[in-house]
C-alpha positions in Angstrom: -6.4 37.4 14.8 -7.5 34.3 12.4 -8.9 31.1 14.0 -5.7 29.1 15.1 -7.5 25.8 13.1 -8.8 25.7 9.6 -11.2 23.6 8.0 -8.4 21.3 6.5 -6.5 21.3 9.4 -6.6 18.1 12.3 -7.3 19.5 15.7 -4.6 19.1 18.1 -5.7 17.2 21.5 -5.5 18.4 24.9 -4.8 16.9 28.0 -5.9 17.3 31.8 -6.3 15.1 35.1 -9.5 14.0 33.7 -8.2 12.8 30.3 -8.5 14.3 27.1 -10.3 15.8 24.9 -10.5 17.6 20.8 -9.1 21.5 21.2 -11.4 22.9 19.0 -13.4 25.9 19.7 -16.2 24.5 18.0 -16.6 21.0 19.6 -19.2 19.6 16.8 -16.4 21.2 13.9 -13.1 19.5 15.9 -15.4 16.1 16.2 -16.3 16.5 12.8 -12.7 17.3 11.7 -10.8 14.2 13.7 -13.9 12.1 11.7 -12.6 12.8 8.6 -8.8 12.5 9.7 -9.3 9.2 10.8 -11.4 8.0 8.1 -14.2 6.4 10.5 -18.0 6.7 10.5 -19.5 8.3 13.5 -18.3 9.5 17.2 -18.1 6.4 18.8 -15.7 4.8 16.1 -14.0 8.5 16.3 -13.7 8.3 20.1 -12.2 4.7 19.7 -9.8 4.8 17.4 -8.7 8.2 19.0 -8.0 6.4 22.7 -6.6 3.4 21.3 -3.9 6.0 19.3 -3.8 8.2 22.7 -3.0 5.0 24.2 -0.6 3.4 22.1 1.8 7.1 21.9 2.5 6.8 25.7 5.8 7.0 26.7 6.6 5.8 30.4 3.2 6.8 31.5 2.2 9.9 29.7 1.1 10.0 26.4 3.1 11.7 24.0 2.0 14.6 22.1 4.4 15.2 19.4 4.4 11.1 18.7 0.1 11.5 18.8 0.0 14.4 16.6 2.4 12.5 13.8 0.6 9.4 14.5 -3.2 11.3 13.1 -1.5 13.1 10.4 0.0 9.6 8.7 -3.5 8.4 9.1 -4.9 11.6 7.6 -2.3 11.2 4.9 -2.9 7.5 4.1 -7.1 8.7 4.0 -8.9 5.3 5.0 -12.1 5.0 2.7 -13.6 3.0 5.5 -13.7 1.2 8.9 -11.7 -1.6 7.7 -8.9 0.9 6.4 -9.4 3.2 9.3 -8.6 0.2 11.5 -5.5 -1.3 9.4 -4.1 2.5 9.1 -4.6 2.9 12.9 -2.4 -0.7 13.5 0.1 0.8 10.6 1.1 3.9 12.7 1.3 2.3 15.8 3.8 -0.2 14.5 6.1 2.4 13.0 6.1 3.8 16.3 6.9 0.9 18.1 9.3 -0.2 15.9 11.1 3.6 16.2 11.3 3.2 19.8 12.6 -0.2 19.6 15.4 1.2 17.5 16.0 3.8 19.9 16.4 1.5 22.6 18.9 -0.9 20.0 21.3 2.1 19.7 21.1 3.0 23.5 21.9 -0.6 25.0 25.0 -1.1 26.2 24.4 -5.0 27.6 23.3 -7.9 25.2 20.4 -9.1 27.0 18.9 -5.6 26.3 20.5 -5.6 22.7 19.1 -9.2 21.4 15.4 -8.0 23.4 15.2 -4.5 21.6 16.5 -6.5 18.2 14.5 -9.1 18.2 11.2 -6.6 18.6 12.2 -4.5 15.9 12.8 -6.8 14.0 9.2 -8.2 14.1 8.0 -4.7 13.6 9.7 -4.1 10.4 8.5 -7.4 9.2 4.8 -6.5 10.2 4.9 -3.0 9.0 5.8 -3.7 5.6 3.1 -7.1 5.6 -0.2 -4.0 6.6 0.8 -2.0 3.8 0.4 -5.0 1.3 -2.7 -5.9 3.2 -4.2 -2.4 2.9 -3.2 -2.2 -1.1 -4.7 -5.6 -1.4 -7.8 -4.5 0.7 -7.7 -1.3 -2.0 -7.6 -3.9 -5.1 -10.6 -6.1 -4.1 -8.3 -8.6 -2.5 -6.2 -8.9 -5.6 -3.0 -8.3 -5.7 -0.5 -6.9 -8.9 1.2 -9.2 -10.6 3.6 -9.1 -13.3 3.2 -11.9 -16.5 5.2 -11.9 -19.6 2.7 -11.0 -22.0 2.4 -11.3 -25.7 -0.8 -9.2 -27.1 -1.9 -8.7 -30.8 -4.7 -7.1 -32.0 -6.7 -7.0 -35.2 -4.8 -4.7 -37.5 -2.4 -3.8 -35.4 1.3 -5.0 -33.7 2.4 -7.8 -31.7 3.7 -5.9 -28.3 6.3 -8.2 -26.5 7.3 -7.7 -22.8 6.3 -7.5 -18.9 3.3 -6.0 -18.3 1.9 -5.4 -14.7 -1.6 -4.7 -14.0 -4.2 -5.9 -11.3 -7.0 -8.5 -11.1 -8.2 -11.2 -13.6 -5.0 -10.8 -16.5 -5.8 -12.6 -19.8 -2.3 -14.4 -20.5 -2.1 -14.2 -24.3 -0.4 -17.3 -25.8 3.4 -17.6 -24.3 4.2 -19.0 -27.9 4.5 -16.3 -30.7 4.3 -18.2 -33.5 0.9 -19.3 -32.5 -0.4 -15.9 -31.3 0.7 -14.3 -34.5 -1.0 -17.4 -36.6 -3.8 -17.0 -34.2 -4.2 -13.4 -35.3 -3.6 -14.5 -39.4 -0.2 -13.5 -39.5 2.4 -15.5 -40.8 5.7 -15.7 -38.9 8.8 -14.7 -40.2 10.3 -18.1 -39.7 7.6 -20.2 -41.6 7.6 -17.7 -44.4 11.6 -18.3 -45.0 10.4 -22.4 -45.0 7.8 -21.5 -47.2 10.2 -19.2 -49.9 12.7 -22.2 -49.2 10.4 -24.8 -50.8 9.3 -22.7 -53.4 12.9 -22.1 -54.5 13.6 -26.1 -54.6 10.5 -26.3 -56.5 11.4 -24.6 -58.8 14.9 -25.7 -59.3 13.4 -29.7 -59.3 10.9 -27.8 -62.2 13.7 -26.5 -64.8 15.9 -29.9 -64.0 
């Protein structure tokens, strides 16, 4: 019969009276295995971040095990480089938690006080949730966010390219005014050429007259 847990695979936990622990067969592997789910350095930032998530998927006064196991997949999924991200991603989870279990309790109230309390809460959440994954793309961009410019670029030889262009950190704005990007570039534009086959017409009319 194969082994039950693979190397790519995120040890389940299990829980006793005495807490809990990784259910690996191999306890240096499963350690070494929730590391690299979590994204963290060494044991005792393993062992943290692992309580903290134990703690924050109790429901009444048991943790739950199906909300834990989803809770260190998304984390898995999302792969934190490093503490920082390990520790954002860790907060991420738990707030889509939250905020589900605020919605559940939204659709089961049946008085308002309940209704406006469960509302109100998820209502933060979604804010929040939405506010970490900014921070963590940010965090990913060395603090600098996209943005989106109207952009006009020419190069030497080639064509002027006219239109939104999104990209991240330090963006050149080329000249917002195309006639003097083009000159810039030792193009003529097409309106001062017309002026310029304009005058030469009057010239020479003015030269037979």
């Amino acid at each position: 019969m194969p082994d039950r847990t693979t190397a790519s695979e995120v040890p389940q936990i299990r829980f006793s009276s005495r807490g809990f622990a990784i259910d690996h067969p191999d306890a240096e592997a499963g350690e070494r295995l929730m590391m690299e789910a979590l994204g963290v350095p060494d044991r005792e930032a393993m062992h943290g971040i692992l309580t903290q998530l134990v703690k924050a998927s109790v429901k009444g006064r048991k943790p739950d095990k199906t909300d834990l196991a989803m809770m260190i997949s998304m984390v898995k999924s999302i792969q934190p480089r490093d503490a920082i991200e390990a520790m954002l991603v860790a907060q991420m989870v738990c707030v889509h938690v939250t905020a589900m279990r605020s919605a559940y309790r939204l659709a089961g109230a049946d008085e308002i006080a309940p209704q406006d309390s469960a509302a109100r809460a998820l209502s933060r959440l979604v804010r929040t949730f939405p506010a970490q994954v900014e921070a963590l793309t940010r965090y990913r961009n060395n603090g600098e966010p996209a943005i989106t410019v109207q952009n006009l670029s020419v190069q030497d030889g080639g064509k002027a390219i006219v239109g939104n262009v999104t990209q991240h950190a330090r963006v050149i704005v080329a000249e917002t005014s195309a006639r003097a990007a083009l000159t810039d570039a030792g193009h003529i534009p097409m309106s001062v050429a017309r002026d310029r086959e304009h005058e030469a017409a009057h010239a020479g009319r003015d030269d037979h007259a």
